[in-house]
N, C-alpha and C positions, 0 to 999 in steps of 0.2 A: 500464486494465490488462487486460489477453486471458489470459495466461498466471497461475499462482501456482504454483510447486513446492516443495510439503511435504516437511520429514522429522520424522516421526512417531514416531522412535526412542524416545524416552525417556517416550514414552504407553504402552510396549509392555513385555509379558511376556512370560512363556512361551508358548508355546497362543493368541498374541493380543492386540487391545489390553484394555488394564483395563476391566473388565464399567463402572465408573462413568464412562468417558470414551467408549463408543461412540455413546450419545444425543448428545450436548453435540458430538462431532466431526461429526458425521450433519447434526447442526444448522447448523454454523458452515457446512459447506459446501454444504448447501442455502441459506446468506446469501449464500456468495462467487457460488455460479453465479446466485441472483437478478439478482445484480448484473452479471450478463456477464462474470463470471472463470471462466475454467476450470480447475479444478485437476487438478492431475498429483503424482505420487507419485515421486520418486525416495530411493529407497532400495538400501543396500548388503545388504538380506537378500537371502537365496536366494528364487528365483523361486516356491515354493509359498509361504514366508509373505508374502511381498509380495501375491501372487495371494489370499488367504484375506483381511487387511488390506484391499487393494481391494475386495474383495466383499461385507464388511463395513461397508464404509464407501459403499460404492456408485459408487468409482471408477473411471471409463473409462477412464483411461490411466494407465499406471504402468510404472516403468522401475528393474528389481532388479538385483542384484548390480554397480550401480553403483560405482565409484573415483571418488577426485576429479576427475580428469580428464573420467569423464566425468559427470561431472553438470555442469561445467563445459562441456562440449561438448553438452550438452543447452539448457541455458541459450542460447550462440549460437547454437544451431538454431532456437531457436522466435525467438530477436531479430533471425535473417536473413532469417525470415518476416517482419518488419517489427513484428512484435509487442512490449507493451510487459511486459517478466517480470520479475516479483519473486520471490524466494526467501527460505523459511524456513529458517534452521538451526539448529546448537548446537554444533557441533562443531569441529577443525581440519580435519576432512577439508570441513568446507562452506566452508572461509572464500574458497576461490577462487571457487565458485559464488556465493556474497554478495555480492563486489569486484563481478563480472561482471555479474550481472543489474542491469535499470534501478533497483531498491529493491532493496534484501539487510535482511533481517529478521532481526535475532539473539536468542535465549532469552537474553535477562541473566541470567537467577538461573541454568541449570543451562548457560548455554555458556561455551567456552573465554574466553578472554581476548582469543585470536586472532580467532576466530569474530566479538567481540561490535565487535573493533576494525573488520572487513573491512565491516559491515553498516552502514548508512544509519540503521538506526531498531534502537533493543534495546528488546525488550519488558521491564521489571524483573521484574515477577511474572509472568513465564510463561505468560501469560492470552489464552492462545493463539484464546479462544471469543471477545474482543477485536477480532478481526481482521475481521470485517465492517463493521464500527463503523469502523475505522481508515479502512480503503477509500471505505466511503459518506461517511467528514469528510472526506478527501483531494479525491473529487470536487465534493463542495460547497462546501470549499477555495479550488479552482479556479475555479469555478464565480462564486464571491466577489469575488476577485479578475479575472476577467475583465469582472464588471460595476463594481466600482470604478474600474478603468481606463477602460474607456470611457465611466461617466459623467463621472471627473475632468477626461480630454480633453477630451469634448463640452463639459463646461460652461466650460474656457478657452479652447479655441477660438471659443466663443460671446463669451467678455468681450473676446479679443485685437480680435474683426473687431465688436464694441462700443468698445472704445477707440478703433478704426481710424476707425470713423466721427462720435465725437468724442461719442457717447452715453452713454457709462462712462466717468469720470474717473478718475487713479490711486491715490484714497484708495478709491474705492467696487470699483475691481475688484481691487484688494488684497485688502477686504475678502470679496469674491464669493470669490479663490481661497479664503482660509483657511477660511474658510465647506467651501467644497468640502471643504479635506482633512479638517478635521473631520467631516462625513458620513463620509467612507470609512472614516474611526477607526469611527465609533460602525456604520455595518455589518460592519465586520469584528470588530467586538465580539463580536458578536450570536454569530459562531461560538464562544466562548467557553462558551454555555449548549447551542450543537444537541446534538441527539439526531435519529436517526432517526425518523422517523414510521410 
């Protein structure tokens, strides 16, 4: 994932976001950029509080008085780059940007209905600080799965051209498969307990 485009409405007050959530945001996205995501801000405030928000948060890119539309046209802008973008939202106004990006992220506890139906993945408790964690399992996810795959291949392709030359019989490399897919079960377990390190 390259891109992630935040809306941060509902962390926000008057004067700014709430004095006990500027640590905890500062933090998550000091996670995401770790991780090689770049966050972006698209928000429908007026361009100074969106501008004070970024600054506070220590964001480079940020894009205010956004419509749905375009945050929506933001979204295929960074995915015509080739890039892979996910969106947070909460709202009706984000549900078209959610549809659109490759992950749409929706606030379960305070988003619409619309919102929570258009996104891929609802967070239930809003635990937005969460969201590095999701990322870093998603890769290792992946990661999981690209090596169950090909060890599953590699090892029936080993018992088919074993059969082939009459040195695995079909009770023993029956047995070799399930053998296999068992392993993949019990790695893919394994993601059950990760944590990040």
């Amino acid at each position: 994932m390259k891109y992630i485009a935040l809306k941060l409405e509902h962390f926000l007050e008057v004067g700014g976001i709430k004095k006990d959530m500027i640590l905890l945001l500062i933090q998550m996205l000091s996670s995401l950029t770790a991780l090689g995501v770049q966050p972006v801000l698209l928000t429908g405030d007026h361009d100074n509080t969106a501008a004070a928000i970024a600054e506070q948060l220590h964001l480079a890119e940020v894009h205010a008085n956004c419509l749905p539309e375009e945050k929506l046209n933001w979204i295929g802008f960074y995915q015509d780059k080739g890039d892979t973008v996910c969106m947070i939202g909460d709202g009706v106004n984000d549900a078209p940007a959610l549809k659109k990006a490759t992950v749409g992220i929706a606030m379960g506890g305070i988003g619409s209905d619309i919102a929570v139906d258009a996104a891929d993945i609802a967070l239930v408790d809003d635990e937005i600080k969460e969201l590095p964690h999701l990322i870093a399992l998603s890769k290792r996810m992946m990661t999981t799965i690209k090596y169950n795959l090909s060890f599953s291949m590699g090892l029936n392709f080993l018992a088919i051209l074993l059969a082939i030359t009459g040195i695995l019989n079909p009770v023993i490399g029956a047995l070799v498969h399930n053998a296999a897919s068992i392993l993949v079960i019990i790695n893919s377990a394994f993601l059950l307990k990760w944590k990040k390190k």
